[in-house]
C-alpha positions in Angstrom: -21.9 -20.8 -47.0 -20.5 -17.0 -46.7 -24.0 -15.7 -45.7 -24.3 -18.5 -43.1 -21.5 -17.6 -41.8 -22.1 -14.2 -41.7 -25.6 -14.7 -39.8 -23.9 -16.8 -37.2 -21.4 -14.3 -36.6 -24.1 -11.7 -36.2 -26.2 -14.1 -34.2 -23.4 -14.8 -32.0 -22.8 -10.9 -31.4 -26.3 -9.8 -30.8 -26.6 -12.7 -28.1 -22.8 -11.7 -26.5 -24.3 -7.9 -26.7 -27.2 -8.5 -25.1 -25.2 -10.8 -22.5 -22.8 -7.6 -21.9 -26.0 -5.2 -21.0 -27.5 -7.2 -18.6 -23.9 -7.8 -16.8 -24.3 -5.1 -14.5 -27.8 -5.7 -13.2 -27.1 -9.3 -13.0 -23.9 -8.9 -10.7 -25.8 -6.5 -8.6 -28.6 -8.8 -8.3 -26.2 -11.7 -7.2 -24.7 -9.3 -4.9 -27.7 -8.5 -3.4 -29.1 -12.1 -2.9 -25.6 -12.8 -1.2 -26.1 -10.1 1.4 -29.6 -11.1 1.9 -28.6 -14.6 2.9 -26.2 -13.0 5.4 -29.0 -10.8 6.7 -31.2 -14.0 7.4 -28.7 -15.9 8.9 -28.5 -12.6 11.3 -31.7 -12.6 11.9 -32.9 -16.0 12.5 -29.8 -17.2 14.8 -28.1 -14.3 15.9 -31.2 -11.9 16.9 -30.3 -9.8 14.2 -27.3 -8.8 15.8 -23.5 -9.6 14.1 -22.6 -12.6 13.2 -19.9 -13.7 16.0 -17.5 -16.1 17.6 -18.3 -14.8 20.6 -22.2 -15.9 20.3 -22.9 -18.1 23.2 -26.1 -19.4 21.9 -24.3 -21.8 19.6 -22.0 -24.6 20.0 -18.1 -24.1 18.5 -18.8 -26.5 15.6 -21.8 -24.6 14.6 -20.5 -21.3 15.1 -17.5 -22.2 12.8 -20.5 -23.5 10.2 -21.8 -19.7 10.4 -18.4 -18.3 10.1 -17.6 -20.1 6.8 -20.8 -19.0 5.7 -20.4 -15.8 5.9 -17.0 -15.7 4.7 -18.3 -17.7 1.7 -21.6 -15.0 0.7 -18.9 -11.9 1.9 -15.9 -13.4 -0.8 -19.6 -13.8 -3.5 -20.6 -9.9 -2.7 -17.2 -8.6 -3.2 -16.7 -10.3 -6.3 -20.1 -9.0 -7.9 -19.9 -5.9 -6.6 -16.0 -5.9 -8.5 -18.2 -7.0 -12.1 -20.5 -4.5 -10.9 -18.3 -1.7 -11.1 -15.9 -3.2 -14.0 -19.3 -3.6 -16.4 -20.2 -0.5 -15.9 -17.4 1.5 -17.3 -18.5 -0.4 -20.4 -22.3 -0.3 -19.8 -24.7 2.5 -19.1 -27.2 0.4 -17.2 -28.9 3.2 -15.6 -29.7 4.8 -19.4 -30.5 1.4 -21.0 -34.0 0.3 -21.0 -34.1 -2.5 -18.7 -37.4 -4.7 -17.9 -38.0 -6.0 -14.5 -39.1 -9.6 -13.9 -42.7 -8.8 -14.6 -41.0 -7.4 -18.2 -42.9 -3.8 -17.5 -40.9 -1.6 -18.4 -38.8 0.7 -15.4 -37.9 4.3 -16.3 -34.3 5.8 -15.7 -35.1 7.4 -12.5 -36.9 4.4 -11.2 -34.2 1.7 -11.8 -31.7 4.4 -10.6 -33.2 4.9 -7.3 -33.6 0.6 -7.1 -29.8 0.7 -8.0 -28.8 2.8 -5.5 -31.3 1.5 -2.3 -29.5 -1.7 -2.9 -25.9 -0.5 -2.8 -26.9 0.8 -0.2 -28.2 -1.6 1.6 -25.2 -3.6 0.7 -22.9 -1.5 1.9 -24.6 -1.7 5.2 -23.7 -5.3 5.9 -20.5 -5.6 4.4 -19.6 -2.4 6.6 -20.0 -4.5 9.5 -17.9 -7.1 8.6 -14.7 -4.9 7.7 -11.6 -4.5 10.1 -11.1 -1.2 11.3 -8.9 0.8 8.3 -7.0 2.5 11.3 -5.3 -0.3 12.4 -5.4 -3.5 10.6 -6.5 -5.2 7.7 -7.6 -9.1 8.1 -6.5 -11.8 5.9 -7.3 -14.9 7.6 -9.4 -15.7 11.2 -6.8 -17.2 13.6 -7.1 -19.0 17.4 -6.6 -16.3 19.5 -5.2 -16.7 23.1 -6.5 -14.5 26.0 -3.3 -12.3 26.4 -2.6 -8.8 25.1 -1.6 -7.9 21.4 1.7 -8.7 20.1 3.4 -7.4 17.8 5.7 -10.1 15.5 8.1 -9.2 12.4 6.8 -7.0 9.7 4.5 -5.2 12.2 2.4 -7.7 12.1 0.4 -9.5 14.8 -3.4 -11.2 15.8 -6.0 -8.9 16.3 -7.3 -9.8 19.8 -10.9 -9.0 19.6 -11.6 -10.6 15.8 -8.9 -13.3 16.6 -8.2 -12.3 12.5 -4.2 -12.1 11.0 -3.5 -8.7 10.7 -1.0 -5.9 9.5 -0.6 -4.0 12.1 1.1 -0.3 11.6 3.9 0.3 13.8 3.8 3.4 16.1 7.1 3.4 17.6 9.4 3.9 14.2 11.2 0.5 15.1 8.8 -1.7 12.4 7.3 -0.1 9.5 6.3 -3.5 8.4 8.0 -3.9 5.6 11.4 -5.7 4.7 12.6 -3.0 1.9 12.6 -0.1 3.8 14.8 -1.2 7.2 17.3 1.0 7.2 19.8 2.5 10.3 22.5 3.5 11.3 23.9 0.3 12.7 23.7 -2.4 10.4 21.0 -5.5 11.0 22.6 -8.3 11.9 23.7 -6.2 15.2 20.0 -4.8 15.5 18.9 -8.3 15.0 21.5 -10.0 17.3 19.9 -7.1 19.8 16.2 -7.9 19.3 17.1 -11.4 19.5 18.7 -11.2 23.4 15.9 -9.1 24.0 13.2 -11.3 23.0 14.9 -14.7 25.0 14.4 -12.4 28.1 11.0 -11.6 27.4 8.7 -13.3 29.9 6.1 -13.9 27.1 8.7 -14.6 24.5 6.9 -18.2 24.7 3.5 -16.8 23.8 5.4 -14.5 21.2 7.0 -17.6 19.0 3.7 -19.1 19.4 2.3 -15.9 17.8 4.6 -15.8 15.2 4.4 -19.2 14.1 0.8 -18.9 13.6 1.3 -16.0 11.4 3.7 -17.4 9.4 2.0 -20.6 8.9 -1.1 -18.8 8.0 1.3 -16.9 5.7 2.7 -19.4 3.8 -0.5 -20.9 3.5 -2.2 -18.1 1.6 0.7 -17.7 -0.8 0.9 -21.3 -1.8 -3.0 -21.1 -2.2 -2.6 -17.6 -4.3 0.9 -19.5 -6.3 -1.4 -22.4 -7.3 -4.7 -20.5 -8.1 -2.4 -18.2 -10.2 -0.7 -21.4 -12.2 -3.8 -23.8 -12.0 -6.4 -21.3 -13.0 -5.2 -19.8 -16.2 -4.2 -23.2 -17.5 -7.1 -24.5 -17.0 -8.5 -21.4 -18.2 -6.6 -21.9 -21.6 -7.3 -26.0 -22.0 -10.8 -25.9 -21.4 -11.6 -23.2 -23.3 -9.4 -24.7 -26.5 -11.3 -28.3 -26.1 -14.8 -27.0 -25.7 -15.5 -23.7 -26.5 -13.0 -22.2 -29.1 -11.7 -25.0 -30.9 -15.0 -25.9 -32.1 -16.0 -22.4 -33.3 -12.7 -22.4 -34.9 -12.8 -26.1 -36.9 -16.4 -25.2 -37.5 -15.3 -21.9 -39.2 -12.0 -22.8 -41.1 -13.1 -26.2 -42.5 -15.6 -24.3 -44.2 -13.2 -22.2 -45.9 -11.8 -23.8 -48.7 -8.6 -21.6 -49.5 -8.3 -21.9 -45.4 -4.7 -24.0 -45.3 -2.0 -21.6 -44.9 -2.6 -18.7 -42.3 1.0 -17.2 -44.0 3.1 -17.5 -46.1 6.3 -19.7 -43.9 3.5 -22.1 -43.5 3.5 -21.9 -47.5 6.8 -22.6 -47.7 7.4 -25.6 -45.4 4.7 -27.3 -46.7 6.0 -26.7 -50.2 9.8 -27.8 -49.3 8.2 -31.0 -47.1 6.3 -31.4 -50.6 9.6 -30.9 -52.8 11.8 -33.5 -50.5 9.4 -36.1 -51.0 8.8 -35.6 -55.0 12.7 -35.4 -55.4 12.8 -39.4 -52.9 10.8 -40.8 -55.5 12.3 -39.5 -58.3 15.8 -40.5 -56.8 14.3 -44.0 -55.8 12.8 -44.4 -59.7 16.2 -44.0 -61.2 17.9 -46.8 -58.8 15.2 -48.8 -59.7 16.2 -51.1 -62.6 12.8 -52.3 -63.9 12.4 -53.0 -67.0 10.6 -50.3 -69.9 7.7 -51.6 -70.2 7.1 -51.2 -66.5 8.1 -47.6 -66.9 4.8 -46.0 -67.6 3.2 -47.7 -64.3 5.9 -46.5 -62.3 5.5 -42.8 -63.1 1.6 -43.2 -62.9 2.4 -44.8 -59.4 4.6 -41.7 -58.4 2.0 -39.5 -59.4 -0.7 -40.9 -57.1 2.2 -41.1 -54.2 2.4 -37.3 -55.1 -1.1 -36.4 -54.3 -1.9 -38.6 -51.5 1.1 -36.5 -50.6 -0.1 -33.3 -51.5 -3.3 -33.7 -49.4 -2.0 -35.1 -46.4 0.5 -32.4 -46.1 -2.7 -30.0 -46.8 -4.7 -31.6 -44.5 -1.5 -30.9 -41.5 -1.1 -27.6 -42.2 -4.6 -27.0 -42.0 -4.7 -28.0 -38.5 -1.6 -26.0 -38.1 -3.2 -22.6 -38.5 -6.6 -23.9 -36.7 -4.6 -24.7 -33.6 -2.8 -21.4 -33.9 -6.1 -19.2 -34.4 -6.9 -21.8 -31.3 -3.9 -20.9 -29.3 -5.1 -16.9 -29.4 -8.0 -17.0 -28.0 -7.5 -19.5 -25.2 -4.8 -17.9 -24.2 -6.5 -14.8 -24.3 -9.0 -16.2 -21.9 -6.5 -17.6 -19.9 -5.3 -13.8 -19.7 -8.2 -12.8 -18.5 -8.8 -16.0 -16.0 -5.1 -14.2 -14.7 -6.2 -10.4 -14.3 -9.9 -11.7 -12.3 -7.3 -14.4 -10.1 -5.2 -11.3 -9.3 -8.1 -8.5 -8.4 -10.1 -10.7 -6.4 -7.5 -11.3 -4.6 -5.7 -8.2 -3.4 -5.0 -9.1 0.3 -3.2 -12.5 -0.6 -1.3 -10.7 -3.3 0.3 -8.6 0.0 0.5 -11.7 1.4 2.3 -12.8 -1.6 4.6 -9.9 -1.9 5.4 -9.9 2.1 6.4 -14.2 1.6 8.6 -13.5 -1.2 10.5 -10.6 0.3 11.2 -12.7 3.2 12.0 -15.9 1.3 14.3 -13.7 -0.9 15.9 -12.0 1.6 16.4 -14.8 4.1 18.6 -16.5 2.0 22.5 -16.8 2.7 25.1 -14.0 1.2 26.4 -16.9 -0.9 22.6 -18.1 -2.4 22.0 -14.3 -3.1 24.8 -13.9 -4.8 24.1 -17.0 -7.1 20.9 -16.2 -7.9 21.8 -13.3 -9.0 24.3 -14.2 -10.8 22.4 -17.1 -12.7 19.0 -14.8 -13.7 21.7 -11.9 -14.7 24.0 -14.5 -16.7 20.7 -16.3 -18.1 18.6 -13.5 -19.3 21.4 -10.3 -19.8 24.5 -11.9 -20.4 26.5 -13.1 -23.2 24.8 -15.9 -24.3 21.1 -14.7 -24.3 20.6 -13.3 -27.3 20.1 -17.1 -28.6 18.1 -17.9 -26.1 15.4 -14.8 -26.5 15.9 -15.9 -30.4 14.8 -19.1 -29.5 11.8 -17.9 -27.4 10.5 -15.4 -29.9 10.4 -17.7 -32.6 8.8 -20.6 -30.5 5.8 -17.3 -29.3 5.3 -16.7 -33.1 4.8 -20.3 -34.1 2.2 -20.6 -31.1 0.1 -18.5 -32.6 0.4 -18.6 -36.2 2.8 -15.5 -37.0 5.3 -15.1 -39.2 8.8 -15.0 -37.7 10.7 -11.7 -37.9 14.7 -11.3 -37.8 14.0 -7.3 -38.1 11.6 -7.5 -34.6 13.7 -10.2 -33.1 17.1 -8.0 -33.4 15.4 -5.0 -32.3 13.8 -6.5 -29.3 16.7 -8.3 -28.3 18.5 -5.0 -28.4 16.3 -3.1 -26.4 14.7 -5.7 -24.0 18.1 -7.1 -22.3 19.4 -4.5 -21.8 16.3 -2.7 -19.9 16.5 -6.0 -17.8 20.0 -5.2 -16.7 19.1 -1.8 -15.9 16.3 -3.2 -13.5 18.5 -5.7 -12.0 21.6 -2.7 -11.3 18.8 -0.3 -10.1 17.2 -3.1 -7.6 21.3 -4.2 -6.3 22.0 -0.6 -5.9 18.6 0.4 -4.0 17.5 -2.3 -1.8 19.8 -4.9 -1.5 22.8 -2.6 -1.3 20.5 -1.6 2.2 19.1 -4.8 3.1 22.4 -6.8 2.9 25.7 -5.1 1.8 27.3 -8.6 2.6 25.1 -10.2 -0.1 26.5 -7.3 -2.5 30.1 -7.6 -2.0 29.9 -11.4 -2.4 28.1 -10.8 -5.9 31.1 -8.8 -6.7 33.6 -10.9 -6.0 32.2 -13.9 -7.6 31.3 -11.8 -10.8 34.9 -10.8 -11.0 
């Protein structure tokens, strides 16, 4: 059983091995294909020219067809170009002896020299699909009216040629396009009481709210999108992989290790005290009974066949309980990585993200600041959460399978706090103390 065991193992890594060496070439074939679809649809409907709204040898409906196509094979390139370059800090595939799909063999030079003509080649079209890096970067493609650029909060505004949400950087100092760093000398419910008058005499105020609404709609949009992708995918992630792929492997593995009950020793123990409470019922409910002696014997004999259909039940529970931790580490572990791919291929919506929250956050009232902070700070830092972190450490090191610690409990719970606090002083004192001194002085009070 060990040796089988053993061979599986090594099957397993020889086939994940040779999996992991043929990542890079495999993303950069994928990325290639995608581009190449992109270059047909260039050429056979678009003269080889750009793929564009502006075509006028295609109706709306089918233009918007090409549009999501190439926003579908330009989201695939990116994010095998990404595994591209992430595979090969790990793999050398220019030095590993690679076969092409004839399986004759390609020297080093050879395959380098394929590797690069096809970056190249995709770098070529995805060049002329990026926004100029001068002035904006694109998130998502927008209506665009036929009047001139304008600029909205947070700098930002419609590009008017790509009809594309943009950031746009501010060249006047007014709007650096970011909430954090509005600072001046008069405070900003004056500056914004000013802007305000001067936007209701604007004549194209009414083509300015329309602006803004579109932004912020397409704004809020995104982040909800990113805010579910980053809850629903992990999860996922973690339940999937823990019904189909690793909680097989793991029953597979550990029912065929016979000592394989306990995975420590507080396992051990609660088994043995569940065990112990139900030996000392029956002994308790044996001397109430008031049977007569010659039904003694078949009592006891009774008790002791109550005591091992005990004994392997509780087994047989605390065998799952150390499968199902082993099978909480390496789901979630998946589901960690599900997280960190959600969050780099998508870097735009995650400034997106952080431009939503700040405004969320910082739009509130004085009053819902204040409470806020006041409920995280009280929750988390404050008198009463040391019981609370107890609580949560102990439930992490059930999940998967460890041992709880008082010694690593104390120590983290007096360190961990109280770097929290620090962070929470050092944010009050730094931006908010900027953003809305109001907000500040109304935390003081009702803290005091």
């Amino acid at each position: 059983m060990r040796s089988s065991f053993l061979t599986s193992v090594s099957r397993y890594l020889r086939g994940a091995n040779q999996w992991l060496l043929q990542t890079p070439e495999r993303a950069l074939e994928q990325a290639y294909e995608a581009v190449l679809m992109i270059k047909a649809i260039e050429d056979q409907h678009f003269d080889g020219e750009k793929i564009s709204k502006k075509s006028t040898k295609h109706s709306e409906n089918v233009l918007i067809y090409f549009q999501s196509e190439l926003n579908k094979y330009l989201k695939f390139a990116e994010v095998r170009l990404t595994e591209f370059r992430a595979s090969r800090v790990i793999v050398d595939s220019t030095n590993s002896a690679l076969y092409n799909r004839r399986s004759s063999y390609i020297s080093t030079q050879e395959q380098a020299a394929i590797v690069l003509e096809k970056l190249a080649f995709i770098d070529q079209i995805l060049d002329r699909y990026k926004p100029p890096s001068t002035n904006s970067t694109a998130l998502v493609p927008l209506a665009q009216p036929n009047n001139t650029n304008l600029s909205i909060r947070g700098g930002n505004a419609i590009d008017q040629n790509t009809g594309n949400l943009v950031y746009k950087a501010s060249d006047d100092g007014d709007d650096d396009g970011s909430i954090l760093d509005k600072t001046g000398v008069l405070p900003r419910s004056i500056i914004g009481t000013l802007n305000r008058i001067k936007r209701d005499l604007d004549p194209n105020s009414e083509a300015q709210v329309v602006q803004t609404f579109r932004f912020s709609k397409a704004k809020t949009l995104i982040s909800i999108r990113l805010i579910l992708l980053l809850i629903i995918v992990p999860l996922l992630t973690q339940q999937i992989s823990k019904a189909f792929v690793v909680g097989p492997l793991v029953d597979r593995f550990w029912q065929s290790e016979p000592a394989g009950i306990f995975l420590n020793r507080d396992l051990e123990a609660e088994a043995l005290n569940e065990f112990n409470i139900f030996r000392q019922r029956l002994e308790f409910d044996r001397f109430l009974n008031i049977a007569q002696p010659q039904g003694r014997l078949q009592e006891r004999i009774s008790d002791d066949t109550l005591l091992q259909e005990k004994a392997e039940e509780i087994s047989e529970i605390y065998s799952r309980l150390s499968a199902r931790a082993i099978k909480n580490v390496f789901s979630d572990l998946l589901s960690a990585i599900a997280f960190a791919i959600v969050l780099l291929t998508n870097r735009r919506g995650l400034e997106t993200l952080k431009s939503f929250i700040d405004e969320t956050v910082y739009g509130l009232s004085d009053s819902a600041k204040a409470f806020i902070i006041i409920l995280f700070t009280d929750m988390f830092v404050g008198f009463h959460s040391p019981h609370g972190w107890e609580v949560l450490l102990e439930g992490v090191a059930k999940h998967f399978g460890l041992p709880p610690s008082r010694d690593f409990n104390f120590l983290f719970i007096a360190t961990f706090p109280v770097i929290l606090d620090t962070v929470f002083k050092y944010w009050i004192f730094r931006y908010l103390n900027r953003i809305s001194p109001s907000a500040v002085a109304t935390y003081k009070n009702m803290n005091e």
